[in-house]
N, C-alpha and C positions, 0 to 999 in steps of 0.2 A: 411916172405913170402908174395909176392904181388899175388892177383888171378887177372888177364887181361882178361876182358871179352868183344872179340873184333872178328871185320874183317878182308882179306885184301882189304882195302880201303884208300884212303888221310889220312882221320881221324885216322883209327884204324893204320896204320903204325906207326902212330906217337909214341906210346905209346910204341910199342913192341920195335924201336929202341931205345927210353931213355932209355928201361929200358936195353937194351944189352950195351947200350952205359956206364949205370953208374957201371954194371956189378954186377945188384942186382938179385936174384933168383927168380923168378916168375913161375906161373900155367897160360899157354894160354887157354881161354876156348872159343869155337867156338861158335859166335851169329849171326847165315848165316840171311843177310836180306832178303835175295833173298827169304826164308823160313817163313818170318815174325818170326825168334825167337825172334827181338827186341821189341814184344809186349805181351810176356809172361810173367804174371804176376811174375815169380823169378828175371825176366831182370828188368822189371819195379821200382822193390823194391831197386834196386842199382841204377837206371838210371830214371828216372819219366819221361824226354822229350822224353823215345824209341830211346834215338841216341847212336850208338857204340862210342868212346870206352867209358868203364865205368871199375873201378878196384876195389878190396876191398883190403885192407893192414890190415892182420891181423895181423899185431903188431902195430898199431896206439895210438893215444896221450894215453899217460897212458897204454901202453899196450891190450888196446882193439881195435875189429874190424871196420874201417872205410871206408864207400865206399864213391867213387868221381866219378862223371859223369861230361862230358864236358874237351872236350882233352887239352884247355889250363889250365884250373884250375887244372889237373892232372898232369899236365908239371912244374906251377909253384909250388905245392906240394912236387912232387919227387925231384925239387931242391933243393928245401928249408931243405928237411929232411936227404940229403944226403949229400949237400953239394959242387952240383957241376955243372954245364953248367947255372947260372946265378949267374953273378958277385955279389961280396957284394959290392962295391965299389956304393955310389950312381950313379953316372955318368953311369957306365956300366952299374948297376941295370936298370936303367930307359931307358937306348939304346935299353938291349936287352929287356925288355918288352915292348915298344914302338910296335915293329917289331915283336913283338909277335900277338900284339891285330891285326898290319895292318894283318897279318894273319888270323886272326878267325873272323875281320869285313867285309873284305876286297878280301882277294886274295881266302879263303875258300867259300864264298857264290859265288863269280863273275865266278870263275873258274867251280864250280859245275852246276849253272846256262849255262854257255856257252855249257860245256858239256851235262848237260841234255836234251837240244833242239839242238844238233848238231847229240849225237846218240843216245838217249833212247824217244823223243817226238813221240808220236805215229802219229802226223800232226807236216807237214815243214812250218814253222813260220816264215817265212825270219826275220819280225821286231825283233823279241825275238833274233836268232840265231846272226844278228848284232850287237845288244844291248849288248850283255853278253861276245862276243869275240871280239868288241870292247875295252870293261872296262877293261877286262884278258888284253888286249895289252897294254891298258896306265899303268897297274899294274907292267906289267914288264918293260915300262921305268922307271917307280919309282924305282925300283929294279936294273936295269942295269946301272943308275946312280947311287945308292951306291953304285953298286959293283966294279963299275969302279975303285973308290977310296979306300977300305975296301975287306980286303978276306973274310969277312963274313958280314951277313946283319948287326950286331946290333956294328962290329968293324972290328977287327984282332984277337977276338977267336969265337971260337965256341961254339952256346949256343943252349936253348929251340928257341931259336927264326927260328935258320935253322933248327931244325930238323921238327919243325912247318909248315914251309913252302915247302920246298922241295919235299915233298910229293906229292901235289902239282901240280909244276911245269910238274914233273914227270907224271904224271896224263894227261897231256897231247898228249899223244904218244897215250894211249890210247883211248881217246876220238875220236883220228883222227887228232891235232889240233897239232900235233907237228913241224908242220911248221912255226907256230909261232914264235920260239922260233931262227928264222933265220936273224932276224936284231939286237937280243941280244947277243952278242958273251960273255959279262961278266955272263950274266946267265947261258948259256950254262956252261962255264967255271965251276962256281961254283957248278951247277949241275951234274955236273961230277962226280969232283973230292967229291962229297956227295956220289954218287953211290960207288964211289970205297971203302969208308968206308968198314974195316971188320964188327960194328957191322949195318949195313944198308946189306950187302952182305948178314949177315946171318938170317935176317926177312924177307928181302923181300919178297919171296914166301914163310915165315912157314907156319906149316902145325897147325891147331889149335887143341883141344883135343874135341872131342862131335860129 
């Protein structure tokens, strides 16, 4: 049994769809930011930097309980131990974690940044707001250019790398900034056809326990 101690957010999605995706059993349990639960010292003891998501896997190595904080290192974990959305193949291996990291360096910081001062900055910062949905745009020609050639980022299957990112993208609607996403037709495409996923369909709004 995995316990997911998470939000709905970019980040904490990510988690709830791997794990409906590998279709392992878990306990959602609700860490509302907006509340500050992310700084309670229970949260803390799983997660040190206060960021959702964060999991414990009580059946980990040997049997005993292990927690993992930071959504890619719990991305590449749950594959590794199930055995499934990153290739063993090196070639694949190293595509889709590439695509991963452009994820949690990249498209997770710039996307959040563009969002934060577009709708949550309490003062309109024109230079910030420029800066941050600039970087999002050239992120997703990076992205619209692979997709062009590849139905998925890191190939032709589906790994940690899109469930990584997509979130995301998707994240843009609500920011306000989904307009963006108007001179990339390959991203939209792929963004889609992510949404229609049944295990994406059935996280999306969960409801968490707490």
């Amino acid at each position: 049994m995995i316990d997911l101690h998470s939000f709905n957010t970019p980040n904490g999605r990510k988690i709830s769809i791997m794990l409906e995706e590998l279709g392992v059993p878990y306990r959602a349990h609700l860490v509302h930011i907006g509340r500050g639960d992310q700084f309670k010292p229970e949260f803390l003891a799983i997660s040190p930097n206060n960021k959702i998501p964060a999991i414990v896997d009580q059946e980990g190595p040997g049997g005993a309980p292990l927690s993992i904080f930071e959504s890619g290192a719990i991305l590449i974990y749950l594959a590794e131990k199930y055995g499934k959305l990153l290739p063993q193949d090196p070639v694949g291996r190293s595509n889709t974690l590439q695509w991963l990291f452009f994820q949690v360096g990249s498209v997770g910081p710039m996307f959040g940044q563009a969002g934060h001062f577009t709708r949550f900055a309490k003062d309109d910062i024109p230079y910030a707001k420029k800066r941050y949905i600039d970087e999002a745009g050239r992120l997703l020609g990076v992205m619209e250019k692979q997709l062009s050639n590849h139905k998925f980022l890191a190939g032709d299957e589906f790994t940690i790398a899109d469930i990584a990112t997509a979130p995301w993208i998707a994240a843009l609607d609500f920011y306000g900034l989904s307009d963006m996403l108007e001179p990339f037709p390959h991203v939209s495409a792929w963004l889609k056809d992510f949404r229609a996923r049944p295990a994406v369909q059935k996280v999306w709004d969960m409801k968490y326990e707490g």
